[in-house]
C-alpha positions as CSV (number, residue, x, y, z in Angstrom):
1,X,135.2,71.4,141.4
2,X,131.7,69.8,142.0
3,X,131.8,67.7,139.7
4,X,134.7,66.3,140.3
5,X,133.5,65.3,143.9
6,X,131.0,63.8,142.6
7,X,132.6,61.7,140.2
8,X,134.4,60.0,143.1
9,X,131.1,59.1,144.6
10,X,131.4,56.7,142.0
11,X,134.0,54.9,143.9
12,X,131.5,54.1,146.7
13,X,128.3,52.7,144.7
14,X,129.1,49.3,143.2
15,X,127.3,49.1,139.6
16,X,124.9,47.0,141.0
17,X,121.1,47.3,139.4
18,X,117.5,46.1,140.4
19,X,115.2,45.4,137.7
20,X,111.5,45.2,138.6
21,X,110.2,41.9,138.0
22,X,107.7,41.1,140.8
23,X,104.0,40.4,140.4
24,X,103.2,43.2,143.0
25,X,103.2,46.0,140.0
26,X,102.8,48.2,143.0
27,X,105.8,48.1,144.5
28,X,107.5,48.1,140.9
29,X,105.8,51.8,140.8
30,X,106.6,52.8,144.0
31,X,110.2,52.1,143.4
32,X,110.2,53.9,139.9
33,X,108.2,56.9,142.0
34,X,111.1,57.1,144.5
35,X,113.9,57.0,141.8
36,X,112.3,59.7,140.3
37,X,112.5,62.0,143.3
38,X,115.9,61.1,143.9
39,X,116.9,62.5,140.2
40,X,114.6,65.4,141.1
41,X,116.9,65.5,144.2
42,X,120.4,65.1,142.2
43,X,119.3,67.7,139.9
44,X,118.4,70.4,142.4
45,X,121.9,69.3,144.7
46,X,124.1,69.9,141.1
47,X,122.7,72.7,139.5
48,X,120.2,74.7,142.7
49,X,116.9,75.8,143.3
50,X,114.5,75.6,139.6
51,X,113.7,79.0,140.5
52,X,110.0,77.8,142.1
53,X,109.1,77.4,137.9
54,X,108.9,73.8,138.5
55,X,105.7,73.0,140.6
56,X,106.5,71.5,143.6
57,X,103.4,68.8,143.5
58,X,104.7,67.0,140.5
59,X,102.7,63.9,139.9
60,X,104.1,60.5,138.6
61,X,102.1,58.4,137.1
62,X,102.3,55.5,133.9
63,X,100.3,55.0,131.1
64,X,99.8,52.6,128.1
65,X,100.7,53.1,124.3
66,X,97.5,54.4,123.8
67,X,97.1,57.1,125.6
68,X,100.6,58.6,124.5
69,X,99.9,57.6,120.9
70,X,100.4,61.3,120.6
71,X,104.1,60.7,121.5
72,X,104.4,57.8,119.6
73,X,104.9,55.7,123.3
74,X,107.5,58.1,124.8
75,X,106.8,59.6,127.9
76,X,105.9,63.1,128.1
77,X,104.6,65.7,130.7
78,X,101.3,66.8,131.2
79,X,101.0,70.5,132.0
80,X,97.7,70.2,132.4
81,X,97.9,67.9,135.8
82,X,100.9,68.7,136.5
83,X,101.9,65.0,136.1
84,X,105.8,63.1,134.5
85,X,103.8,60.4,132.2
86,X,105.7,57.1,132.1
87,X,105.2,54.7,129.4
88,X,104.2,51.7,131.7
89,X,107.0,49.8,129.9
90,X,109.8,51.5,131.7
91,X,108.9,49.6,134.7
92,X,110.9,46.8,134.0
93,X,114.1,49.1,133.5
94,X,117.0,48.3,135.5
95,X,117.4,50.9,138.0
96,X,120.4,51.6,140.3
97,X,120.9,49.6,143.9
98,X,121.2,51.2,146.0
99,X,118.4,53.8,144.8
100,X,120.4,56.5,147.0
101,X,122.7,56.1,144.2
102,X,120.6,58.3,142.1
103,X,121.0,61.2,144.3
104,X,124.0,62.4,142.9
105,X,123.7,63.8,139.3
106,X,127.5,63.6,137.6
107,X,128.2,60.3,137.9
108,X,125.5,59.1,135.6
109,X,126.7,61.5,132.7
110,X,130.3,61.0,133.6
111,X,130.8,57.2,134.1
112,X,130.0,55.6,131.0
113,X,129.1,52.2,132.4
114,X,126.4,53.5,134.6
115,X,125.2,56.0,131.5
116,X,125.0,52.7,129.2
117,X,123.4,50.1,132.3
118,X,120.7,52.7,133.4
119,X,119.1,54.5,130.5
120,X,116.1,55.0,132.2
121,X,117.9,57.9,134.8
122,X,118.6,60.4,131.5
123,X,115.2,59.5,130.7
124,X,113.6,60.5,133.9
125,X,116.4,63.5,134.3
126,X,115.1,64.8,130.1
127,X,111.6,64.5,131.1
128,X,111.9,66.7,134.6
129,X,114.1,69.3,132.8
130,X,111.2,69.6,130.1
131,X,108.5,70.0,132.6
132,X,110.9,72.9,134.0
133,X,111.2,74.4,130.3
134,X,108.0,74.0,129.3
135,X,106.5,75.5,132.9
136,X,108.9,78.4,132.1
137,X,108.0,78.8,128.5
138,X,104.0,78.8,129.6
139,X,105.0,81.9,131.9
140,X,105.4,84.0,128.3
141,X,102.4,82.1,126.6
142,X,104.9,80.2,124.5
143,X,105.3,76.4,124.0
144,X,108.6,74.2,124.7
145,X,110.1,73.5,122.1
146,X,109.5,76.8,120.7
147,X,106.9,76.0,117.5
148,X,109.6,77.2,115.0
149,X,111.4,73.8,116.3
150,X,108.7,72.1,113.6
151,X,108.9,74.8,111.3
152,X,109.5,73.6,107.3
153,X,111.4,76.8,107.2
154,X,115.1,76.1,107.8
155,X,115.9,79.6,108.3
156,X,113.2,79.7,111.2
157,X,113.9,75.5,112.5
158,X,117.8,76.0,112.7
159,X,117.6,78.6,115.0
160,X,115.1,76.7,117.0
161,X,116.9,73.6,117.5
162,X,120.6,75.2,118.1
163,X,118.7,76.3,121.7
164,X,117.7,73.1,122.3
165,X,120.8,71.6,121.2
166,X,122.9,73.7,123.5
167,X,120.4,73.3,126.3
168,X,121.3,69.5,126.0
169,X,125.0,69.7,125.7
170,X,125.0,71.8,128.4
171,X,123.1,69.1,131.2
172,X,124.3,66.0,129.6
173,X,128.1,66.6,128.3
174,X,130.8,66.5,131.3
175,X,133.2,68.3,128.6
176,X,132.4,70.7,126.5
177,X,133.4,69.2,122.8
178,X,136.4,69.9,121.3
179,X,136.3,72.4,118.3
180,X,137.1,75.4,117.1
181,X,135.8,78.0,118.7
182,X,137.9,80.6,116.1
183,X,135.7,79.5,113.2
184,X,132.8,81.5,114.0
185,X,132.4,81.9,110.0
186,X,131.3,78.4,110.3
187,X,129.9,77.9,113.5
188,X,127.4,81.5,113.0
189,X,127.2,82.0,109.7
190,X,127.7,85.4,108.5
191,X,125.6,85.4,105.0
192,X,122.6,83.1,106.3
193,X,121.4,83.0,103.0
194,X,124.4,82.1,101.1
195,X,124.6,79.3,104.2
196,X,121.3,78.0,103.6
197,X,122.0,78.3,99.5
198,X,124.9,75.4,100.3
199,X,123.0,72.9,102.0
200,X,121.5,69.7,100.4
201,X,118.9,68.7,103.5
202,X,119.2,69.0,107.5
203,X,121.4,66.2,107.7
204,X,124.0,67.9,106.2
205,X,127.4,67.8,108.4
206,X,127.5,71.7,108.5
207,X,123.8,72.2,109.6
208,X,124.2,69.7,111.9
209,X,127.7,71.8,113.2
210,X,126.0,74.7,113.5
211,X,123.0,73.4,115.1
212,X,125.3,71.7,117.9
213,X,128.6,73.9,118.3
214,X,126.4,77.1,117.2
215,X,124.1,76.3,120.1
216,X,126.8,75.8,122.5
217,X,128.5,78.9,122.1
218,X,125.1,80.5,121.6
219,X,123.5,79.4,125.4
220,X,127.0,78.8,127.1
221,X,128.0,82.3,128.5
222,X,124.5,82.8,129.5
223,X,124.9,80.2,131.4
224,X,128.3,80.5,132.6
225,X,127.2,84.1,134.2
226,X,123.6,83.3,135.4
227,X,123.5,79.8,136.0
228,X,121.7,76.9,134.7
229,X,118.2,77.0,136.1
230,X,117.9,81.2,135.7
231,X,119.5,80.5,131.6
232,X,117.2,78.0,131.1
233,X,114.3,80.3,132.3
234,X,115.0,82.8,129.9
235,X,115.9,80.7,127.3
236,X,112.5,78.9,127.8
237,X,110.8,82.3,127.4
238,X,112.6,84.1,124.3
239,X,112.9,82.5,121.1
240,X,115.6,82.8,119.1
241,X,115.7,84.4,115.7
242,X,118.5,84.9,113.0
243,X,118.0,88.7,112.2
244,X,119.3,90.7,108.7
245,X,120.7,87.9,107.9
246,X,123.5,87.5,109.8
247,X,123.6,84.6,112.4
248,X,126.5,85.4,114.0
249,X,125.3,89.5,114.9
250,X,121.8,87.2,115.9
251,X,123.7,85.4,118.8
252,X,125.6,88.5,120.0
253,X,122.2,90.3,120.2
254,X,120.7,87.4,121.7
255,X,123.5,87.2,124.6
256,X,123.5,90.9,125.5
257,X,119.8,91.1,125.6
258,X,120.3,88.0,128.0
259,X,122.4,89.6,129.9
260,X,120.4,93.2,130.3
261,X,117.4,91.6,131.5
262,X,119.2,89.4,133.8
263,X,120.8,91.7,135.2
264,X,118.1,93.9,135.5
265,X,115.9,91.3,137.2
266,X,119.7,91.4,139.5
267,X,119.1,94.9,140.3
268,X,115.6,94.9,141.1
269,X,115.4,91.6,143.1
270,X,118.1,93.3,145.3
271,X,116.3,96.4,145.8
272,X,112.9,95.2,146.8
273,X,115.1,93.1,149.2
274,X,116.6,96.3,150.3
């Protein structure tokens, strides 16, 4: 029902855009600065409070190719400082006009015109949501991505990547995709090693099926009973692992454990209210 108010919000923005090309590289900043807040703003309205997890003296600031070298130019977020790292070419990006625009979070995943004219607002919504993982994560001692994301050990990588997968589906897909749910066989497979046996490399269509849809149905109840920032919280802190090898018993452990210390931190939240 949310979303679908938002989605006529569309109706009252023209697609109108504002690309930074004045010598005053100042005010190009400042502009960049505020849309950022406004996506900080759209993401809070849509999906509610990032649990405090996300510090609320976030810096902005934009650097050169050098100095994110290590991200081969992309921006990134530095826990250290606390800082969203901009490459300094994403100035010139075309940003929405009115910049109030940006305060609504649907109607840039849901209208494909304003998803295709303004890249730059998925790029600044992907990089707030990974300072919020990776702040979460650090609660634990544990990195985001989870390391096994870079693992050379399928069995340990696949697993990896269907959380991140479904994490992404999740805040950037309007509809869920269409497939069939039924074919758990497929989606979690049963005989992991057999599975792994069968495939050629990780571009394979059925790794790359079980990585998306298996990730989907993997995070998506979680989600559905907790909410998105609490999921992501656990999610960010709890790794997940295909056990005996059988990735479809894996997922069902990996819910209900979800679900008991969720609703354990319930319980106890309510009682030291009490």
């Amino acid at each position: 029902m949310m979303r679908l108010g938002l989605a006529c919000i569309t109706l009252l923005f023209p697609l109108l855009s504002f690309a930074c090309e004045s010598v005053n590289r100042e005010q190009c900043k400042q502009r960049f600065i505020e849309l950022v807040s406004y996506r900080t703003e759209a993401i809070t309205n849509a999906f509610g409070d990032l649990l405090g997890t996300l510090p609320a003296a976030l810096t902005v600031r934009f650097a050169g190719s050098k100095e994110l070298a290590a991200t081969d130019g992309k921006e990134t977020y530095d826990q250290e400082h606390r800082a969203l790292v901009f490459p300094r070419r994403l100035l010139s990006s075309k940003i929405p006009n009115p910049l109030r625009a940006a305060a609504y979070y649907w109607p840039f995943y849901e209208n494909e015109q304003y998803r295709s004219a303004f890249p730059v607002v998925e790029t600044i919504d992907q990089l707030i949501w990974t300072a919020f993982l990776q702040e979460a994560a650090k609660e634990r001692g544990l990195s985001w991505p989870h390391k096994d994301c870079k693992s050379h050990d399928l069995g340990k990588r696949l697993p990896c990547e269907m959380l991140v997968e479904g994490i992404n589906e999740h805040l950037k897909e309007v509809r869920t995709p269409i497939f069939n749910a039924n074919r758990i066989d497929m989606i979690w497979p049963e005989d992991f090693a057999r599975f792994r046996r069968s495939l050629w490399n990780k571009g394979d269509q059925v790794y790359l099926d079980v990585q998306r849809y298996g990730g989907i149905l993997l995070i998506g109840p979680i989600i559905d009973q907790f909410g998105v920032p609490r999921a992501l919280e656990y999610i960010a802190q709890t790794p997940f692992q295909v056990e005996d090898n059988n990735m479809r018993l894996s997922a069902q452990r990996y819910q209900e454990r979800a679900r008991e210390a969720l609703d354990y931190h319930d319980y106890n939240s309510a009682k030291a209210y009490d």
